[in-house]
PDB file with SEQRES, HELIX, SHEET and CRYST1 records, atoms N, CA, C and O in Angstrom:
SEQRES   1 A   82  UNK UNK UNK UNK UNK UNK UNK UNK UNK UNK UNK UNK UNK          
SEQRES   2 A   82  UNK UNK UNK UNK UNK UNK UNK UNK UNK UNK UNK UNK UNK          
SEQRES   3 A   82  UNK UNK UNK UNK UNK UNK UNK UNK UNK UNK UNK UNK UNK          
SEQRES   4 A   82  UNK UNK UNK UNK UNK UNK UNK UNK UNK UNK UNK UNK UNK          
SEQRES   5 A   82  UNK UNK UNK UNK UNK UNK UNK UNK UNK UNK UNK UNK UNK          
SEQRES   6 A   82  UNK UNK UNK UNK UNK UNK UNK UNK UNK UNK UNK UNK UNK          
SEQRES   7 A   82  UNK UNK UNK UNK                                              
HELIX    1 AA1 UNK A    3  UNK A    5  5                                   3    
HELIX    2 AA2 UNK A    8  UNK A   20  1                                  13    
HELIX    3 AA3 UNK A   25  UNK A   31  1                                   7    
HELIX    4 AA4 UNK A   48  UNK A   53  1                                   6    
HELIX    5 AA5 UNK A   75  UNK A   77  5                                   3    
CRYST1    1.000    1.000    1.000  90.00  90.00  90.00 P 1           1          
ATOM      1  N   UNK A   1     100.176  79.566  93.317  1.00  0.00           N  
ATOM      2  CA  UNK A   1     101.322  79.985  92.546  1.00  0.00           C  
ATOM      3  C   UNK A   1     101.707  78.836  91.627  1.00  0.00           C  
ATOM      4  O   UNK A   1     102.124  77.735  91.987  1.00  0.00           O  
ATOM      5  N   UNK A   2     101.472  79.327  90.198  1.00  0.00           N  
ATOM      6  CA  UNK A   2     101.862  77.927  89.503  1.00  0.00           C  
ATOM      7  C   UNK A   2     103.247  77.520  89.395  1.00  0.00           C  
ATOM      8  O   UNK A   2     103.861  78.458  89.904  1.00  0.00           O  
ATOM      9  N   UNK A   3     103.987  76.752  89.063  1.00  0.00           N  
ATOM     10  CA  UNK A   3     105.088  76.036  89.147  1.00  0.00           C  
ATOM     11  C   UNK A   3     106.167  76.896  88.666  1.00  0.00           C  
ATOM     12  O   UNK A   3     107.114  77.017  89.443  1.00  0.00           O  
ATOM     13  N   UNK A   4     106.240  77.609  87.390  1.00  0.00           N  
ATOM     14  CA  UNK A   4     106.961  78.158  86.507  1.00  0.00           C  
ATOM     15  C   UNK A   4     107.096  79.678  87.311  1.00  0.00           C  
ATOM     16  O   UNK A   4     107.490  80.614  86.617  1.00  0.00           O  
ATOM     17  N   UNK A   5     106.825  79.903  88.545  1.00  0.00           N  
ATOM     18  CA  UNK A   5     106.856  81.279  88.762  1.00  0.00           C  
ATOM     19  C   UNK A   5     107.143  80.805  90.512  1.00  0.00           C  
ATOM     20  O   UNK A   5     106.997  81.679  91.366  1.00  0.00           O  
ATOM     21  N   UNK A   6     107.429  79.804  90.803  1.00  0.00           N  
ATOM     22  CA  UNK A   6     108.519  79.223  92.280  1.00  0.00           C  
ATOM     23  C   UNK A   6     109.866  79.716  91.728  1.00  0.00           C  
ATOM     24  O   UNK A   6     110.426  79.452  90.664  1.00  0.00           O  
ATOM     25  N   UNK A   7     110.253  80.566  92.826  1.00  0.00           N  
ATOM     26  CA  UNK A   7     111.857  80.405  91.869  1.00  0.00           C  
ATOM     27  C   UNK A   7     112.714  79.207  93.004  1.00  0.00           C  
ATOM     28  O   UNK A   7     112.333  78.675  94.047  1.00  0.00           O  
ATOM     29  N   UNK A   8     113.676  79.137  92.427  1.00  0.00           N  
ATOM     30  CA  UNK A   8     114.644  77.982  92.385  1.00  0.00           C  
ATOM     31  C   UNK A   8     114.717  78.060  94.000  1.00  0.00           C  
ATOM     32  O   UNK A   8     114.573  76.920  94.440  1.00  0.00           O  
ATOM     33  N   UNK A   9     114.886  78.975  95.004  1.00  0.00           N  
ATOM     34  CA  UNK A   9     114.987  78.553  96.001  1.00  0.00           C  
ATOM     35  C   UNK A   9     113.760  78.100  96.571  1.00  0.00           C  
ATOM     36  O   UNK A   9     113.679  76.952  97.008  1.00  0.00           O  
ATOM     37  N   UNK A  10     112.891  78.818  96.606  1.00  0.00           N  
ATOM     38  CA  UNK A  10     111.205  78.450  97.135  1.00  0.00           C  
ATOM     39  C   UNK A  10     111.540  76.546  96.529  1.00  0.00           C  
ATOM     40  O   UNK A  10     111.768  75.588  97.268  1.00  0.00           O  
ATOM     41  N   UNK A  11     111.472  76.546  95.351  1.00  0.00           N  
ATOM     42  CA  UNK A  11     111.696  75.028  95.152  1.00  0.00           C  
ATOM     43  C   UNK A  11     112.383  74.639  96.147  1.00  0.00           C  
ATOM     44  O   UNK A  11     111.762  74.144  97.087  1.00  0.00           O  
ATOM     45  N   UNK A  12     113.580  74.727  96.212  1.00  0.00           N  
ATOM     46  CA  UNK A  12     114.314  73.851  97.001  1.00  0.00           C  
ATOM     47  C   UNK A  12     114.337  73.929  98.223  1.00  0.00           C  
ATOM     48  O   UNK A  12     115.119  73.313  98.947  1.00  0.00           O  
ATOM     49  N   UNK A  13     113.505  74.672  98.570  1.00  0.00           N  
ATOM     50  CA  UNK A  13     112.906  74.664 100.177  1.00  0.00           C  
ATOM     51  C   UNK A  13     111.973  73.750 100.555  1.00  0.00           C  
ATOM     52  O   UNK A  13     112.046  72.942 101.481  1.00  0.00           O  
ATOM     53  N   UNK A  14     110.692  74.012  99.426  1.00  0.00           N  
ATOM     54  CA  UNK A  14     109.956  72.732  99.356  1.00  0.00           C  
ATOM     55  C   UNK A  14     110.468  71.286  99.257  1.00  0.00           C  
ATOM     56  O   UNK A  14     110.045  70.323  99.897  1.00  0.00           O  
ATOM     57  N   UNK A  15     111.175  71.297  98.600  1.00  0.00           N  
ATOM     58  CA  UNK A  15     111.956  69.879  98.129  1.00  0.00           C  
ATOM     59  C   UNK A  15     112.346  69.319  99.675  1.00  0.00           C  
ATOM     60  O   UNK A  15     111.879  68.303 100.189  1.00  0.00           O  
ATOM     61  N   UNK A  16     113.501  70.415 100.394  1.00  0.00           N  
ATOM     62  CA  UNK A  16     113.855  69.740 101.375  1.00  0.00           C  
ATOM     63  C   UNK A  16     112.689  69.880 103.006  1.00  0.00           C  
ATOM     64  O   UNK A  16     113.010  69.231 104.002  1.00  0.00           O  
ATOM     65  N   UNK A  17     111.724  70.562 103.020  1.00  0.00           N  
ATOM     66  CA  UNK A  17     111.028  69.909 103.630  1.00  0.00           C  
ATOM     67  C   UNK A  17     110.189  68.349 103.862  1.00  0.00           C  
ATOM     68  O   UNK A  17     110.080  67.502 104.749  1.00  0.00           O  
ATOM     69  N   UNK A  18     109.599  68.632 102.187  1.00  0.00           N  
ATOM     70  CA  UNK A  18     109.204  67.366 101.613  1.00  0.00           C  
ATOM     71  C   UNK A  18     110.045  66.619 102.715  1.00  0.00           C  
ATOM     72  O   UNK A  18     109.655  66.604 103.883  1.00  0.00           O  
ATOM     73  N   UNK A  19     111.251  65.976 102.301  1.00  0.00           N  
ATOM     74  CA  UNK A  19     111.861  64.889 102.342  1.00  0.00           C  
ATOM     75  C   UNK A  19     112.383  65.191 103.663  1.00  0.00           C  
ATOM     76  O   UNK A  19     112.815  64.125 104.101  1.00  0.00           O  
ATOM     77  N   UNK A  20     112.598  66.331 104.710  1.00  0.00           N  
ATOM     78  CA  UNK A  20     112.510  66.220 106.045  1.00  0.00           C  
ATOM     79  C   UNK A  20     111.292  65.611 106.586  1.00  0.00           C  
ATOM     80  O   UNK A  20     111.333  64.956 107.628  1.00  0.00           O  
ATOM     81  N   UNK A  21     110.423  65.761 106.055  1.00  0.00           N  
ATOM     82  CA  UNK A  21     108.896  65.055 107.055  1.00  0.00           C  
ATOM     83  C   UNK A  21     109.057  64.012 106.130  1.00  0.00           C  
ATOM     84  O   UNK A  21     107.983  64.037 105.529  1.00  0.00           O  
ATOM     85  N   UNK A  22     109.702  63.149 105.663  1.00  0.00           N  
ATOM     86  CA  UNK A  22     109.321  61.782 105.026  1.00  0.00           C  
ATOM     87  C   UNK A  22     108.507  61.492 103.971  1.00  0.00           C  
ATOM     88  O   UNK A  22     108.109  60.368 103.664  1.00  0.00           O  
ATOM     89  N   UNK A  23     108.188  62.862 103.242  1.00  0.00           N  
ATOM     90  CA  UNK A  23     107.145  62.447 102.008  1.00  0.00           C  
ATOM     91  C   UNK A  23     107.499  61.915 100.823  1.00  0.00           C  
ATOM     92  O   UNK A  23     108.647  61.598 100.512  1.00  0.00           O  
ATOM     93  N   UNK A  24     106.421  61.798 100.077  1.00  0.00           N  
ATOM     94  CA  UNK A  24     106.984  60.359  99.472  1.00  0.00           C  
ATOM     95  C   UNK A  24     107.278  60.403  98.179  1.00  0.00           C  
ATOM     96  O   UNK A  24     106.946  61.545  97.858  1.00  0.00           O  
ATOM     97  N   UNK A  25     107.608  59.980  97.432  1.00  0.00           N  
ATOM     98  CA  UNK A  25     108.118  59.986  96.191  1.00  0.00           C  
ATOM     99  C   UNK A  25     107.353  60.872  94.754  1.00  0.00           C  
ATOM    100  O   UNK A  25     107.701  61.641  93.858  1.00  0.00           O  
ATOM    101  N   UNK A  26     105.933  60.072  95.319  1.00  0.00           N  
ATOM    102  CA  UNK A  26     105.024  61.036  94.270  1.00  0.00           C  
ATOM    103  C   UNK A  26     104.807  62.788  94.801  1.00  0.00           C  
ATOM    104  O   UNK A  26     104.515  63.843  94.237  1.00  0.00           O  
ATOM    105  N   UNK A  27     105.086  62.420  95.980  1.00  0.00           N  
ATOM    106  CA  UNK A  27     104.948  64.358  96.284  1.00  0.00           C  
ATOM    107  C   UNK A  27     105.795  65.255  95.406  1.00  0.00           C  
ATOM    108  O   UNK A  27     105.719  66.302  94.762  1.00  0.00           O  
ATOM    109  N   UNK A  28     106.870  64.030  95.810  1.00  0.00           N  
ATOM    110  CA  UNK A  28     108.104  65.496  94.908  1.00  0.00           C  
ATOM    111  C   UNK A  28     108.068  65.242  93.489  1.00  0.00           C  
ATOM    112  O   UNK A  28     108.553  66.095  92.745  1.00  0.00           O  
ATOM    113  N   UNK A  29     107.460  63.979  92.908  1.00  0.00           N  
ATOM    114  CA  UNK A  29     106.822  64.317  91.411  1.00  0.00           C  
ATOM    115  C   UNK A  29     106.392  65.245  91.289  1.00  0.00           C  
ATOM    116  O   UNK A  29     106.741  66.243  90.659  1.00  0.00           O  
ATOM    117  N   UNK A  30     105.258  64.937  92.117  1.00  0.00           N  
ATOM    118  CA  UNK A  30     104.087  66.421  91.772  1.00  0.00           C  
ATOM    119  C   UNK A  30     104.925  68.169  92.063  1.00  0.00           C  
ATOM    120  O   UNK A  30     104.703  69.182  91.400  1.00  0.00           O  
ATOM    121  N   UNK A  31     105.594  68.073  92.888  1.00  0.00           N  
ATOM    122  CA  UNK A  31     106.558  69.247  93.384  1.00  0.00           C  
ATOM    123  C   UNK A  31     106.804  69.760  92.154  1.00  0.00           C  
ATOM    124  O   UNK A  31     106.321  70.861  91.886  1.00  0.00           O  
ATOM    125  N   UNK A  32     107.748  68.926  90.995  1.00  0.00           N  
ATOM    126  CA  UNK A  32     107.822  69.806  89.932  1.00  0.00           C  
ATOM    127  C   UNK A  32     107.334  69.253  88.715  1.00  0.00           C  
ATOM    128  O   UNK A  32     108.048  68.849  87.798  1.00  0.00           O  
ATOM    129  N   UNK A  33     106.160  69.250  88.738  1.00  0.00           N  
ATOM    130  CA  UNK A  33     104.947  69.327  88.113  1.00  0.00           C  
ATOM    131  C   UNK A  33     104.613  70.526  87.767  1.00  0.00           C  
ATOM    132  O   UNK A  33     105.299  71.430  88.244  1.00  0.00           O  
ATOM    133  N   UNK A  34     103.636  70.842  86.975  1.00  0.00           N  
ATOM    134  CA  UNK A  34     102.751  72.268  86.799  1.00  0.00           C  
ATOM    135  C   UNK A  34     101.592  72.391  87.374  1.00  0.00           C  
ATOM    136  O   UNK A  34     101.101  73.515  87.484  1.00  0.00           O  
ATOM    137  N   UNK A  35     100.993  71.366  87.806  1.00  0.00           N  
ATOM    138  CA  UNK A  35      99.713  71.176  88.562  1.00  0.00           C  
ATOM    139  C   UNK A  35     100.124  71.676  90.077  1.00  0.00           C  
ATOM    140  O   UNK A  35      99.238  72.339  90.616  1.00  0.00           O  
ATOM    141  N   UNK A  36     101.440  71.449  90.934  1.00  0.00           N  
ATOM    142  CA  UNK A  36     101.603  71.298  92.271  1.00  0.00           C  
ATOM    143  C   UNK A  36     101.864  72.983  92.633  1.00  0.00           C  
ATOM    144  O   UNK A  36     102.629  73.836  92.183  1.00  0.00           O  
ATOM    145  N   UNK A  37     100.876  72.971  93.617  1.00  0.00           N  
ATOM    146  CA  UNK A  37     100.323  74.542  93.956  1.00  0.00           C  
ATOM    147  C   UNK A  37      99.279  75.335  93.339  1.00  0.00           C  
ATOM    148  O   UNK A  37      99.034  76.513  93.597  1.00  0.00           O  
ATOM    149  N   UNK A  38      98.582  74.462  92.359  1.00  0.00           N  
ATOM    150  CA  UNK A  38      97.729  74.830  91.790  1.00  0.00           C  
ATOM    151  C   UNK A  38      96.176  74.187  92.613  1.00  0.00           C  
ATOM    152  O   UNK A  38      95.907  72.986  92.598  1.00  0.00           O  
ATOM    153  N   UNK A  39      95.562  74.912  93.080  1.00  0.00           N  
ATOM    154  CA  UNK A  39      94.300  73.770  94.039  1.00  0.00           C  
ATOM    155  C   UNK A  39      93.168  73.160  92.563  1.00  0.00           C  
ATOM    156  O   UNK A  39      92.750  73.737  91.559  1.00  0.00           O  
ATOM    157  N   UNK A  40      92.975  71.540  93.178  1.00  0.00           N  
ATOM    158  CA  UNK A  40      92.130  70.510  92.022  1.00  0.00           C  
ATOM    159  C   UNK A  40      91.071  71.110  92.410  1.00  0.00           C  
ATOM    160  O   UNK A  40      90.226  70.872  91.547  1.00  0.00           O  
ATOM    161  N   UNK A  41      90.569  71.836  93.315  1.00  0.00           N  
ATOM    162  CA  UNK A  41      89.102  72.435  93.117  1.00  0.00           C  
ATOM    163  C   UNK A  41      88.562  73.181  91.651  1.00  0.00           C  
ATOM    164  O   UNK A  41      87.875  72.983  90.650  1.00  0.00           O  
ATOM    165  N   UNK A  42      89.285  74.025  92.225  1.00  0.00           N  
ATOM    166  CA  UNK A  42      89.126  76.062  91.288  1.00  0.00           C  
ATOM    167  C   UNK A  42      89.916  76.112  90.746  1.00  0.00           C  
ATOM    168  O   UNK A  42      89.596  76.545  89.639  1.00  0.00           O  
ATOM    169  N   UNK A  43      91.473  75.812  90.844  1.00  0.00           N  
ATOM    170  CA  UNK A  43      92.576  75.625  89.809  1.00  0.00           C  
ATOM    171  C   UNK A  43      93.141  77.265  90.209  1.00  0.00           C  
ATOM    172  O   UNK A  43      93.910  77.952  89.536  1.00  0.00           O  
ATOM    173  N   UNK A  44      92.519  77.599  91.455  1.00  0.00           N  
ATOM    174  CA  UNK A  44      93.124  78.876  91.843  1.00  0.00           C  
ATOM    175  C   UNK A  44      94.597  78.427  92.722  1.00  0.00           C  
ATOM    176  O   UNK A  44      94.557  77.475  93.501  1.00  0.00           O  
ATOM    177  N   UNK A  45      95.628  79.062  92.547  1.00  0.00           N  
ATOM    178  CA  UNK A  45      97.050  79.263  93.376  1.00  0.00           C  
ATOM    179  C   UNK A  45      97.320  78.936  94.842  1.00  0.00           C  
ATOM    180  O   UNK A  45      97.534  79.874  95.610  1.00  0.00           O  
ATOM    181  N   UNK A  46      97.324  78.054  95.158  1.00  0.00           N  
ATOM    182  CA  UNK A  46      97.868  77.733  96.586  1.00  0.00           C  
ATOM    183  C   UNK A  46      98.918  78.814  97.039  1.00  0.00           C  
ATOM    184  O   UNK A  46      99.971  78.734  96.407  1.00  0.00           O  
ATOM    185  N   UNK A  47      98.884  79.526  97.721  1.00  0.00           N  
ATOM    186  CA  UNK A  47      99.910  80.224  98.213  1.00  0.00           C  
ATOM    187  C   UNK A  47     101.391  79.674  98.774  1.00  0.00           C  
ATOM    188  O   UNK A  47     101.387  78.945  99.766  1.00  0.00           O  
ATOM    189  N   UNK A  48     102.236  79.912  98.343  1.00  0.00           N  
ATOM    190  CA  UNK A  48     103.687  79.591  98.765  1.00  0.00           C  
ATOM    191  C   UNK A  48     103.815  79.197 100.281  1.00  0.00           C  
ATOM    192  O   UNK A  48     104.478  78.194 100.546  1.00  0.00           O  
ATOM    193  N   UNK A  49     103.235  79.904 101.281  1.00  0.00           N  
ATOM    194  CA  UNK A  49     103.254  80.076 102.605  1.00  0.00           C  
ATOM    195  C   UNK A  49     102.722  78.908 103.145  1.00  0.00           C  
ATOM    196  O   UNK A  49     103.315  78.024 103.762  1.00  0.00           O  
ATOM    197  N   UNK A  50     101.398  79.004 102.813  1.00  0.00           N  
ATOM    198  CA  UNK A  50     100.112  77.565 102.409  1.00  0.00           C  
ATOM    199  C   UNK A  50     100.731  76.101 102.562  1.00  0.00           C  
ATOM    200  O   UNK A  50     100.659  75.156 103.348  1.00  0.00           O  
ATOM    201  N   UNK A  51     101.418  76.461 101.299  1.00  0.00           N  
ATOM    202  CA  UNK A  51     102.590  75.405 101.160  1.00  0.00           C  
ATOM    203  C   UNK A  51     103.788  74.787 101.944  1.00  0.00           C  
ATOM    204  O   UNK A  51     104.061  73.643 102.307  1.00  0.00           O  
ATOM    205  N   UNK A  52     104.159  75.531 102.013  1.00  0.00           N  
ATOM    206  CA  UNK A  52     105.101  75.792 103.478  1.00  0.00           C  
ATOM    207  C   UNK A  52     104.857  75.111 104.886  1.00  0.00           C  
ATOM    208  O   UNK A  52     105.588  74.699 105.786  1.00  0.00           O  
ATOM    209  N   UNK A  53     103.790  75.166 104.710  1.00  0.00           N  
ATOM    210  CA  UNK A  53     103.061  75.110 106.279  1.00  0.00           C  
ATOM    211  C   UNK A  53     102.470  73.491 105.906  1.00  0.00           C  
ATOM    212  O   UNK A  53     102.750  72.593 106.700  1.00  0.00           O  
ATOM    213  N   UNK A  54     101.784  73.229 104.874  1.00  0.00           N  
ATOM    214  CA  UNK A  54     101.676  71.770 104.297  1.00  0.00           C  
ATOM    215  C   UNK A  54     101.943  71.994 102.772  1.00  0.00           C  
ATOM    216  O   UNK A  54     101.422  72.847 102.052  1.00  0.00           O  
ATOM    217  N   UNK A  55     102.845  71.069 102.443  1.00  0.00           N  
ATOM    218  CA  UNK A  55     103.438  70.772 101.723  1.00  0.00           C  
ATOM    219  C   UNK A  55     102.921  69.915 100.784  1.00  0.00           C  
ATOM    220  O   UNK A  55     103.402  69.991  99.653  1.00  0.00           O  
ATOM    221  N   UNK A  56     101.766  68.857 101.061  1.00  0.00           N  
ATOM    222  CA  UNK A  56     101.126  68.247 100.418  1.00  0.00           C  
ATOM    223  C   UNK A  56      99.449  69.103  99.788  1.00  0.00           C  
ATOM    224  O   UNK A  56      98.809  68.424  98.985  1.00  0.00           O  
ATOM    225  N   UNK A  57      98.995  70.166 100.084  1.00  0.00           N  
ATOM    226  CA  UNK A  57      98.234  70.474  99.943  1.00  0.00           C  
ATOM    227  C   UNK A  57      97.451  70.449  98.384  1.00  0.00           C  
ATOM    228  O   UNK A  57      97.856  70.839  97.289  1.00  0.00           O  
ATOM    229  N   UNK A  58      96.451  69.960  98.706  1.00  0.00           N  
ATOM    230  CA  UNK A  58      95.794  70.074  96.996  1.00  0.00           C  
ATOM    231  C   UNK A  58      95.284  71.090  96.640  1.00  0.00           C  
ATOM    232  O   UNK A  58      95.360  71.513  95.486  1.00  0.00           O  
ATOM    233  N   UNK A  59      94.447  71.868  97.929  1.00  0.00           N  
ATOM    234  CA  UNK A  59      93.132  72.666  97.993  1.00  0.00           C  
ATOM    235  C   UNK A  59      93.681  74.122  98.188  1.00  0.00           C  
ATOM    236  O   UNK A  59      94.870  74.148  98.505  1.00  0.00           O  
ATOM    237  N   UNK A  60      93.005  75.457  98.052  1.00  0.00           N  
ATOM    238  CA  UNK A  60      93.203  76.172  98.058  1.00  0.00           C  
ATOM    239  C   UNK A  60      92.489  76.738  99.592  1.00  0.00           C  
ATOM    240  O   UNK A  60      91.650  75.862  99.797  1.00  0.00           O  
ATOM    241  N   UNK A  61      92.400  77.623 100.629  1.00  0.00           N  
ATOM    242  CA  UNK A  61      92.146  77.852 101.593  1.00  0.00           C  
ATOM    243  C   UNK A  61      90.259  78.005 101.472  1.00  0.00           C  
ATOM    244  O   UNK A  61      89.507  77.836 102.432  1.00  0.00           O  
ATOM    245  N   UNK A  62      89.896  78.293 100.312  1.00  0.00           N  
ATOM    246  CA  UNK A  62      88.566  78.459  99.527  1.00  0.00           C  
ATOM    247  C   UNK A  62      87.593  76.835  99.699  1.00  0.00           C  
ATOM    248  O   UNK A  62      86.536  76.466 100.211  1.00  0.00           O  
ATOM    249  N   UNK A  63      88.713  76.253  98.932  1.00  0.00           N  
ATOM    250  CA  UNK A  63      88.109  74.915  98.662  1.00  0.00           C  
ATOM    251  C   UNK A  63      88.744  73.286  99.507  1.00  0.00           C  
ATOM    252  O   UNK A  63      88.643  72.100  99.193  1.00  0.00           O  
ATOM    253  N   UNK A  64      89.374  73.988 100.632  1.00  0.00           N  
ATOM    254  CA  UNK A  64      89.588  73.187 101.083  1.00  0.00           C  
ATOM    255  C   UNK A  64      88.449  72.334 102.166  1.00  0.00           C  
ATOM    256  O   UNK A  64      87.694  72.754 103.042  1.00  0.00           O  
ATOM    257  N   UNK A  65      88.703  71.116 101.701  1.00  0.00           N  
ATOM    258  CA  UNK A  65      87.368  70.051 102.222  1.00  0.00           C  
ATOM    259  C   UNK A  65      87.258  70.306 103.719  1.00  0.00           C  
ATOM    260  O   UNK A  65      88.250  70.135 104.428  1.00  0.00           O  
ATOM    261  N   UNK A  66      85.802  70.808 104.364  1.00  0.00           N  
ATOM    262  CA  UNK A  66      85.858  71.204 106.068  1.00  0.00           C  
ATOM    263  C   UNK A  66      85.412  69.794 106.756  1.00  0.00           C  
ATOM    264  O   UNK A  66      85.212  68.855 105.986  1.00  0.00           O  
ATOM    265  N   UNK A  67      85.275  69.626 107.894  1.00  0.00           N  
ATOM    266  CA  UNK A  67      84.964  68.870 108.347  1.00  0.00           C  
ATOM    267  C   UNK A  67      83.735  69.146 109.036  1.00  0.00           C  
ATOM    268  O   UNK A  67      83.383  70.145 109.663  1.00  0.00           O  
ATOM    269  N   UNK A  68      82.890  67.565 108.683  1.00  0.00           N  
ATOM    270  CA  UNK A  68      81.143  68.049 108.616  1.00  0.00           C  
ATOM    271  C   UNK A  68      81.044  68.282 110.064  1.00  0.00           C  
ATOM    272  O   UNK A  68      81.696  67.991 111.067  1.00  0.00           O  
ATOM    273  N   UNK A  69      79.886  68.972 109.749  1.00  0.00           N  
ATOM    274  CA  UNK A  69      79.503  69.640 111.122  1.00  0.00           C  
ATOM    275  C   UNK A  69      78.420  68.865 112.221  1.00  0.00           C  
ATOM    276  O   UNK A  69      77.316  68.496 111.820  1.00  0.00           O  
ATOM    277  N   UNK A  70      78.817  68.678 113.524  1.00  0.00           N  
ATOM    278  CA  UNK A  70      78.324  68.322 114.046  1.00  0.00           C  
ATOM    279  C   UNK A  70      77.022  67.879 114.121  1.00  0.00           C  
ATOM    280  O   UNK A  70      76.207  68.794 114.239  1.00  0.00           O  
ATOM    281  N   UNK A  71      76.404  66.360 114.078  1.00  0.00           N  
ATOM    282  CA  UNK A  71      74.780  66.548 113.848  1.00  0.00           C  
ATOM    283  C   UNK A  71      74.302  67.340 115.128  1.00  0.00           C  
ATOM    284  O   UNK A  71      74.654  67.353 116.307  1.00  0.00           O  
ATOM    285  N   UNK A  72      73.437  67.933 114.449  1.00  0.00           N  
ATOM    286  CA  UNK A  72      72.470  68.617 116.283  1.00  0.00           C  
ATOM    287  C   UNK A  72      71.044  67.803 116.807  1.00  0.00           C  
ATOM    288  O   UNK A  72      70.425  67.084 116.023  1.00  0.00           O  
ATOM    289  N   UNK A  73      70.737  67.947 117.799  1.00  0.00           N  
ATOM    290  CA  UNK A  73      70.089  67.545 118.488  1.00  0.00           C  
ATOM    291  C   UNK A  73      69.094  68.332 118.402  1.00  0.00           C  
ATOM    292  O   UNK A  73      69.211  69.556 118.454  1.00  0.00           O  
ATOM    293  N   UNK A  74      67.478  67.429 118.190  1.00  0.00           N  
ATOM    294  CA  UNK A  74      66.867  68.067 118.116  1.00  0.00           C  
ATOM    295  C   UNK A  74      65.789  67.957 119.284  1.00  0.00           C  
ATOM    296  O   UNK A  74      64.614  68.324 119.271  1.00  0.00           O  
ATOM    297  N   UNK A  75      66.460  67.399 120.211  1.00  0.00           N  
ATOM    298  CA  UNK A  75      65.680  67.466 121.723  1.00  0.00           C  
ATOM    299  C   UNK A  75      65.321  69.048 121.995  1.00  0.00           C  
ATOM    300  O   UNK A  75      64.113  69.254 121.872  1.00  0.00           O  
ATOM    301  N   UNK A  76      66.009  70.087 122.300  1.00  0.00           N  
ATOM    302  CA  UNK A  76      66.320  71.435 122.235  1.00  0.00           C  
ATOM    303  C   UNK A  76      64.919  72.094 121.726  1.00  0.00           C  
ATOM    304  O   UNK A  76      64.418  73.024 122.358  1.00  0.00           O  
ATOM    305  N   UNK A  77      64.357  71.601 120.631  1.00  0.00           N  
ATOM    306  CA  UNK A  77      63.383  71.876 119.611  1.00  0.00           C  
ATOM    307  C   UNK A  77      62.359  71.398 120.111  1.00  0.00           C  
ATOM    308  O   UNK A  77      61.405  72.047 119.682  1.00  0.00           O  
ATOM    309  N   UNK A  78      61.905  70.311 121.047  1.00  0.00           N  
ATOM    310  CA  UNK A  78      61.006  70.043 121.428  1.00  0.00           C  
ATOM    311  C   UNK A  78      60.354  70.554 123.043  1.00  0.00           C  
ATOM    312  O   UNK A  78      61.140  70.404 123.979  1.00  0.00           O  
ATOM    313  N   UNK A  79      59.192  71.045 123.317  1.00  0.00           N  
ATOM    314  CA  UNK A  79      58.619  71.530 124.459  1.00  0.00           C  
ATOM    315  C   UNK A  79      58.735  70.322 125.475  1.00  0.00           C  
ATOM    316  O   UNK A  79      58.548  69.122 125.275  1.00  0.00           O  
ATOM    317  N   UNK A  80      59.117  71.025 126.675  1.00  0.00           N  
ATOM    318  CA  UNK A  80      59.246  70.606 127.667  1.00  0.00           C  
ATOM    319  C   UNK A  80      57.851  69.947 128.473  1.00  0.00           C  
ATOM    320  O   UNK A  80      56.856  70.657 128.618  1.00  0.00           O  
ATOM    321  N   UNK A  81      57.874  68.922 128.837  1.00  0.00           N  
ATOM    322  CA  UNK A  81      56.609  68.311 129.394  1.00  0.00           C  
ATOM    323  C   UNK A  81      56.944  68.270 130.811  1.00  0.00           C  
ATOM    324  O   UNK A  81      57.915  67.661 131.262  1.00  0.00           O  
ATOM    325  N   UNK A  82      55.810  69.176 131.737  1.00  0.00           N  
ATOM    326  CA  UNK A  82      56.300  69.233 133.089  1.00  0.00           C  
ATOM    327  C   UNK A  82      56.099  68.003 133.409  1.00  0.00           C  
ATOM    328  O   UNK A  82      56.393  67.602 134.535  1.00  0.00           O  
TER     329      UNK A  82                                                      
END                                                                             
């Protein structure tokens, strides 16, 4: 949801979470910014809710960075020697 289409309370909900969890100065720059809720991936809409839930978010649920996946073992792959 880009910036210009938060209305005034959604803002100021964000605002005062922000600054209930201690965030920091540049957050609430970016807060009313035109970029903030917009994800730096795809430039697709962070959802309000999204937001809500983290407040700092860059990414969109699409492009948000996963965490790599476990290396596997490739013992599993090899025949068993009686």
């Amino acid at each position: 949801m880009h910036y210009h289409y938060f209305t005034l309370e959604q803002r100021d909900a964000l605002e005062r979470l922000i600054c209930d969890q201690g965030g920091s100065a540049d957050l609430l720059r970016r807060l009313h910014s035109p970029e903030y809720g917009v994800c730096e991936s795809c430039g697709a809409d962070i959802p309000y809710t999204s937001l809500m839930e983290s407040p700092a978010a860059r990414y969109c649920a699409n492009c948000e960075p996963t965490q790599p996946l476990p290396a596997l073992s490739v013992r599993h792959l090899l025949p068993r020697i009686p």
